[in-house]
C-alpha positions in Angstrom: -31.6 35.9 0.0 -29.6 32.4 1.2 -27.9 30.0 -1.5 -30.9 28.1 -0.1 -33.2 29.9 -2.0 -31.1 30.1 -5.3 -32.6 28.8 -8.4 -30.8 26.3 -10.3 -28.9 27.6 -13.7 -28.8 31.3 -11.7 -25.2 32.6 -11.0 -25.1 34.8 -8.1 -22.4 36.4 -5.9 -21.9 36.1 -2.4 -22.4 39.2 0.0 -22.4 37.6 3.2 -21.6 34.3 5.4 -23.4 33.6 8.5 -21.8 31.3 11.4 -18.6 31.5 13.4 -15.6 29.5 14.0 -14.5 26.5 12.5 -17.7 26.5 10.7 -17.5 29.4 8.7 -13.9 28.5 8.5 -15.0 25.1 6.6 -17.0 27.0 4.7 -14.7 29.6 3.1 -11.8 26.7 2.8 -14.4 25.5 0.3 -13.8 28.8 -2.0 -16.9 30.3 -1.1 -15.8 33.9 0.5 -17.5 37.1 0.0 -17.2 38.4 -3.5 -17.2 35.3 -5.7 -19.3 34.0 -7.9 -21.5 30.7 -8.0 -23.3 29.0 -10.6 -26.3 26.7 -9.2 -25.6 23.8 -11.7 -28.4 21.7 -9.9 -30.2 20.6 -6.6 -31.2 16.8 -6.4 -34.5 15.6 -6.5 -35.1 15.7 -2.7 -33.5 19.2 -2.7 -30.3 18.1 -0.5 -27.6 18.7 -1.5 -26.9 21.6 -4.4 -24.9 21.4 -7.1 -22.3 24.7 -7.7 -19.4 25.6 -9.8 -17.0 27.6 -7.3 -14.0 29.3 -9.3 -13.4 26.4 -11.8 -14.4 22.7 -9.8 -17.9 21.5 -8.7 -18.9 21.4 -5.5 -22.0 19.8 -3.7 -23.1 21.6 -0.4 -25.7 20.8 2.1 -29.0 23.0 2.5 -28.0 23.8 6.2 -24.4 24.5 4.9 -26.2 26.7 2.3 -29.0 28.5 4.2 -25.6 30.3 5.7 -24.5 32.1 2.8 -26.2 35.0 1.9 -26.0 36.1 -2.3 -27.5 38.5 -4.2 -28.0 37.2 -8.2 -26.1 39.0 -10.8 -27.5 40.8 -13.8 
């Protein structure tokens, strides 16, 4: 399952992140490495972009930035 996919008030944990390079460099700058935990505060009305709460700040991400980062939900 992709952050993509994640429904919104779900907190999940990431297993994977897909991409090379400076991409999946930008990515993981953002806090968002395998192992922590995101909460999908909300997605806006068109769907683009989503909403999270990454280790303590807010952070809005793109659906083709989030289609790269695999999860798996907790609990």
């Amino acid at each position: 399952m992709t952050l993509k996919e994640a429904k919104v008030g779900s907190t999940v944990v990431v297993t994977r992140i897909l991409g090379e390079g400076a991409y999946k460099r930008r990515i993981m700058d953002m806090g968002i490495t395998k192992g922590s935990e995101l909460f999908v505060r909300k997605v806006a009305p068109l769907g683009d972009p989503v909403e999270l709460t990454v280790r303590g700040y807010e952070l809005s991400l793109r659906k083709n930035d989030a289609e790269c980062v695999e999860i798996k939900e907790v609990g």
